[in-house]
C-alpha atoms as a printed R data frame, in Angstrom:
    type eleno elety resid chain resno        x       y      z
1   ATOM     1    CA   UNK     A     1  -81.938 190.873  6.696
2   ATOM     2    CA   UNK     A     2  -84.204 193.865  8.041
3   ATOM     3    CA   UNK     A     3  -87.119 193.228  6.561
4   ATOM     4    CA   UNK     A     4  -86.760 189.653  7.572
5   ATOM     5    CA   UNK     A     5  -86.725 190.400 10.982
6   ATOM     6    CA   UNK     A     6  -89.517 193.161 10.532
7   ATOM     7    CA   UNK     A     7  -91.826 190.848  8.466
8   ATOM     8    CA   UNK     A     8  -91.320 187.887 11.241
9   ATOM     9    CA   UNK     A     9  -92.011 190.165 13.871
10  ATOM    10    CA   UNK     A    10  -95.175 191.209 11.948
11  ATOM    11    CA   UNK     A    11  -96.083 187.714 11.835
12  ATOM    12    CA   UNK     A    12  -95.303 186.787 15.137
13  ATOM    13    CA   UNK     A    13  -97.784 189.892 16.620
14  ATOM    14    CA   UNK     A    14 -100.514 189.577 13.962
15  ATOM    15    CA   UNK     A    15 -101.071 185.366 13.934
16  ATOM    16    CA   UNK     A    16 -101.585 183.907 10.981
17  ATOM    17    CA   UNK     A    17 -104.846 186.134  9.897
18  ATOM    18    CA   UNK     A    18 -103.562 187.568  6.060
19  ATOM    19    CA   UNK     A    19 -105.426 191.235  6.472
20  ATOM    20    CA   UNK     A    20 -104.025 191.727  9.574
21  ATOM    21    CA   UNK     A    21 -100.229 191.057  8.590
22  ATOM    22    CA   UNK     A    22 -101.361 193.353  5.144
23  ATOM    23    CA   UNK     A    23 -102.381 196.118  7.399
24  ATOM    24    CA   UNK     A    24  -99.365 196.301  9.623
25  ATOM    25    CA   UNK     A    25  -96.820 195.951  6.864
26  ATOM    26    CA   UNK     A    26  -98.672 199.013  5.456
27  ATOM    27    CA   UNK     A    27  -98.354 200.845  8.732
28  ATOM    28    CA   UNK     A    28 -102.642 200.130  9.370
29  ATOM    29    CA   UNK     A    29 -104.676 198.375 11.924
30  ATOM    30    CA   UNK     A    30 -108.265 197.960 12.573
31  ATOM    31    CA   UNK     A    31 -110.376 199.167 15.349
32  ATOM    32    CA   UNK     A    32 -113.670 198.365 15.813
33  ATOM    33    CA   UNK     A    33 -117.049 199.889 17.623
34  ATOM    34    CA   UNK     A    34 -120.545 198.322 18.467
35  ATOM    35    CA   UNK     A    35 -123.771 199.236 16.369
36  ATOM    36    CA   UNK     A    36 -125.885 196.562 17.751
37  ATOM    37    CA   UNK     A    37 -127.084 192.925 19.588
38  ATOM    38    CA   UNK     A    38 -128.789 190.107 18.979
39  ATOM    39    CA   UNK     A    39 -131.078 189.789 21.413
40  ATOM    40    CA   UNK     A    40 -131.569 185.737 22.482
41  ATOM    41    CA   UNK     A    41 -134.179 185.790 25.345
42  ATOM    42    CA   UNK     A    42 -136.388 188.538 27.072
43  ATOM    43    CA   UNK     A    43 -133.828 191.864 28.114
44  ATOM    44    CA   UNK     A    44 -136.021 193.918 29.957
45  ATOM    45    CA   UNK     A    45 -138.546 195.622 27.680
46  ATOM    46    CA   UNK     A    46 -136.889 193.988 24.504
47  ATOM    47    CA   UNK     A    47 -137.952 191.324 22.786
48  ATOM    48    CA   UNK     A    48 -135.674 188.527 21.237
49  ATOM    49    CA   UNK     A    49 -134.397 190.558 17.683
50  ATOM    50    CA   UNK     A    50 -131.582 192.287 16.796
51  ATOM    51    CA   UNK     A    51 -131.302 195.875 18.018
52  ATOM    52    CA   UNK     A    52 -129.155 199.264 17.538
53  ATOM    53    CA   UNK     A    53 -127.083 199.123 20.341
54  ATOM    54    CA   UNK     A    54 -128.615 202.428 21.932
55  ATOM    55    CA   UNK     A    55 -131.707 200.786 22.362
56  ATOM    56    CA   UNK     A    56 -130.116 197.304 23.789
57  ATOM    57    CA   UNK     A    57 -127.987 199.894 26.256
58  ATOM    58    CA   UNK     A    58 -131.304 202.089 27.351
59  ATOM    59    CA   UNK     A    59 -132.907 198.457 27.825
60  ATOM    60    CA   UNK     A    60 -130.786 196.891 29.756
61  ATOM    61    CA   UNK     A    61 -131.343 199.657 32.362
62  ATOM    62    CA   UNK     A    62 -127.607 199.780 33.293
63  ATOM    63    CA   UNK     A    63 -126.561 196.377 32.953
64  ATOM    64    CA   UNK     A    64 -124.809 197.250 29.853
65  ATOM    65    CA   UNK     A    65 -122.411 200.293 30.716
66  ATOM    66    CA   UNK     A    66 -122.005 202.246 28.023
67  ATOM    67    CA   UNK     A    67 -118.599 203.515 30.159
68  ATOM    68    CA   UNK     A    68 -116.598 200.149 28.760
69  ATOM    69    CA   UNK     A    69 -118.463 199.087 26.044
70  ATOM    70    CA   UNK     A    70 -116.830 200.404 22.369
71  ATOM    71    CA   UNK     A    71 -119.634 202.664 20.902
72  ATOM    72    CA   UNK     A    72 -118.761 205.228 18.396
73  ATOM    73    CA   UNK     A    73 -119.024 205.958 14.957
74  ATOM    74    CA   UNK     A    74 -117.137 206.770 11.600
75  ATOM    75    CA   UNK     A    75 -117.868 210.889 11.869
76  ATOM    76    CA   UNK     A    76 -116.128 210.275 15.642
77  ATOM    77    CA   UNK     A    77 -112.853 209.253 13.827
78  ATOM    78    CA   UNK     A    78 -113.213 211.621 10.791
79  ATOM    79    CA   UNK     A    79 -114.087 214.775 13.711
80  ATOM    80    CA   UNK     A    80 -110.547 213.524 15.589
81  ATOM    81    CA   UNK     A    81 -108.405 213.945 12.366
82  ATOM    82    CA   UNK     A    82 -107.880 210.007 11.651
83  ATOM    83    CA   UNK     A    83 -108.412 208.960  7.977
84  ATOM    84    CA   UNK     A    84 -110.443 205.807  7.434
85  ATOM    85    CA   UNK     A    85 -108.864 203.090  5.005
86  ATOM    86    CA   UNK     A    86 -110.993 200.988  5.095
87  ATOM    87    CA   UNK     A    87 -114.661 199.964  5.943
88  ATOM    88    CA   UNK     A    88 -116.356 196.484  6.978
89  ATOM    89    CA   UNK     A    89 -118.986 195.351  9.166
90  ATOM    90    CA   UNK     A    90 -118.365 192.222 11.392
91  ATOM    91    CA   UNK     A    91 -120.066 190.043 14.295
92  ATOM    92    CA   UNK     A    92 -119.021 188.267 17.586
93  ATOM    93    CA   UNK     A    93 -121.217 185.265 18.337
94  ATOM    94    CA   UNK     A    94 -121.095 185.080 22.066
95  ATOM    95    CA   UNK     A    95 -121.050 182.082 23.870
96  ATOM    96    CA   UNK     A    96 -119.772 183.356 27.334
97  ATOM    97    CA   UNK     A    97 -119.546 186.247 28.688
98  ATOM    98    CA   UNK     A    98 -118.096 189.180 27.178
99  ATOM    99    CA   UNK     A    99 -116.417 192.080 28.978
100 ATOM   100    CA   UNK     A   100 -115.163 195.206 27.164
101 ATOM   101    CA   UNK     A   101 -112.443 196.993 29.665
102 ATOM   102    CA   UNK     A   102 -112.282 201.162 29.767
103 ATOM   103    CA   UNK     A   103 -109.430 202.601 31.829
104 ATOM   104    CA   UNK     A   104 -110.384 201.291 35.134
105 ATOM   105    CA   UNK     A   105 -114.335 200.051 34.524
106 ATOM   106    CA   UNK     A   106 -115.323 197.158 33.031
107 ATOM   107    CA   UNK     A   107 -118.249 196.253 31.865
108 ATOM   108    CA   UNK     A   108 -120.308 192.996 30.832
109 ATOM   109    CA   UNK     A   109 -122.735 191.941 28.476
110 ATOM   110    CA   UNK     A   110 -125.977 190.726 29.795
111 ATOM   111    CA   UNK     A   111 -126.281 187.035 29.036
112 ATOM   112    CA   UNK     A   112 -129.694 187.580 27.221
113 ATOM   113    CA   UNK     A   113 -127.563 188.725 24.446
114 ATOM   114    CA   UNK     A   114 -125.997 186.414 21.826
115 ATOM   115    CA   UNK     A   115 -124.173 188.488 18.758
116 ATOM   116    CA   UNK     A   116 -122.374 191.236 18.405
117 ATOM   117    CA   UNK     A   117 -122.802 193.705 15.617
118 ATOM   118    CA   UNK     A   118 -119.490 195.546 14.789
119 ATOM   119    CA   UNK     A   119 -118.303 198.645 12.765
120 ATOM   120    CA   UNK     A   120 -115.214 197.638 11.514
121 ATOM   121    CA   UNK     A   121 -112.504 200.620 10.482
122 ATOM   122    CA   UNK     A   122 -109.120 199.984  9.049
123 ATOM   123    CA   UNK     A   123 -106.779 203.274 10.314
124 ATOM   124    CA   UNK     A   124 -103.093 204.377 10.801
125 ATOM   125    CA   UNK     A   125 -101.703 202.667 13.400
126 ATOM   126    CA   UNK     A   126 -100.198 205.741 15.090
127 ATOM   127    CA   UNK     A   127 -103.589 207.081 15.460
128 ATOM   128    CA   UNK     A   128 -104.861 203.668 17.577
129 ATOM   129    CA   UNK     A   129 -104.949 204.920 21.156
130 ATOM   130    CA   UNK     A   130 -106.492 208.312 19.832
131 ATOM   131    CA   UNK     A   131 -109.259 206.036 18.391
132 ATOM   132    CA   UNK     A   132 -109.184 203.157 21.497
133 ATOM   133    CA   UNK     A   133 -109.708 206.630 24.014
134 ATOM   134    CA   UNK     A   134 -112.618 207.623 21.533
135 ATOM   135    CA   UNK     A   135 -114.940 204.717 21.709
136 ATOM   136    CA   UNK     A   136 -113.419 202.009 19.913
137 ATOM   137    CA   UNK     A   137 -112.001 198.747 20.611
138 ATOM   138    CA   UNK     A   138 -108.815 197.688 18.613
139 ATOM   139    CA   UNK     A   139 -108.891 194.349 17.097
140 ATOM   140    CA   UNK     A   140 -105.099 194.498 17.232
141 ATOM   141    CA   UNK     A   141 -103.835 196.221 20.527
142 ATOM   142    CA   UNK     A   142 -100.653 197.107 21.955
143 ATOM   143    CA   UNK     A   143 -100.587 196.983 25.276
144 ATOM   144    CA   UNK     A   144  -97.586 197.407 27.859
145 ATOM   145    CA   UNK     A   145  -94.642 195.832 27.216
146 ATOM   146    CA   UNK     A   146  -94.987 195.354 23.856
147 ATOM   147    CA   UNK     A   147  -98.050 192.308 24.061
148 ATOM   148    CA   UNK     A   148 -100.505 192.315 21.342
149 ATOM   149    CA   UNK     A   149 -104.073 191.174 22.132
150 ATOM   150    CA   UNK     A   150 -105.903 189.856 18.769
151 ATOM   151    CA   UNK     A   151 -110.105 190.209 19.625
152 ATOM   152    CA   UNK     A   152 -111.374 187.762 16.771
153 ATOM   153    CA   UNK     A   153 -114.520 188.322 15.070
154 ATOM   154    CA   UNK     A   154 -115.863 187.229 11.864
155 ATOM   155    CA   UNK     A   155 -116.501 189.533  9.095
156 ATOM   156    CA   UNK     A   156 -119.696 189.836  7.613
157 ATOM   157    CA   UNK     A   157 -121.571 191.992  5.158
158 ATOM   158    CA   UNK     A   158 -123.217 195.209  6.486
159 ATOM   159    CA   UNK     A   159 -126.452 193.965  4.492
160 ATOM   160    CA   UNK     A   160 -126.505 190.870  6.623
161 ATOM   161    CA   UNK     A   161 -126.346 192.933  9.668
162 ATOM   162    CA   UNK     A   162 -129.118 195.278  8.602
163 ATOM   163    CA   UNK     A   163 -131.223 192.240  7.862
164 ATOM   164    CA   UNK     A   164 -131.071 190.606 11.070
């Protein structure tokens, strides 16, 4: 009867998505960080094209904050003790605004941009606000009172990222 009630409660936070209710059963979660845009129109100096996210951030001469916005990388986790399980690269097409929230600040995409690239890590769930307080966002987060926020994005091949 236990792990009836355990697996609907998975089922319940995670949705119906399969990986995620495969990652919680096996005490994971993913968290994610930014690596880069898809520029759609003009952003200050840049030209429409898809760009490391340093560049889109030094560009956007403040618009872009890196203070909210998830930016980190694999070595960040590895340096704070958390083992990687797993590794994937995804995107978030944008279509309205986006806001990334940081303690207190918040901070807003410019609308010139379109896509998301993501770095997408699959980690111990225990170790989730260590990684959300290092620079990245987790797809699955627990937030007070027990409510679990789900950020969808798809998941795409690294290759198809480094060929945009």
């Amino acid at each position: 009867m236990k792990k009836a009630v355990f697996l609907l409660s998975i089922l319940a936070l995670a949705g119906c998505d399969e990986d995620d209710v495969k990652d919680l059963a096996q005490g994971n979660t993913k968290v994610f960080t930014v690596t880069g845009a898809q520029v759609a129109s003009k952003l200050g100096t840049l030209d429409p094209g898809y760009y490391d996210i340093a560049v889109i951030t030094s560009a956007s001469q403040g618009n872009t904050s890196p203070d909210g916005l998830p930016v980190a990388s694999k070595s960040t986790l590895e340096n704070l003790g958390i083992s990687v399980e797993g590794e994937t690269c995804g995107r978030i097409d944008i279509t309205d605004q986006v806001c990334f929230q940081s303690g207190n600040s918040s901070s807003c995409l410019p609308s010139e941009i379109n896509m998301l690239g993501l770095a997408v890590y699959t980690i111990d769930l225990d170790k989730v606000k260590t990684a959300s307080s290092n620079g990245f966002y987790p797809k699955l987060a627990a937030e007070v009172g027990g409510l679990y926020v789900d950020i969808a994005y798809k998941e795409v091949s690294c290759a198809s990222l480094q060929a945009l």
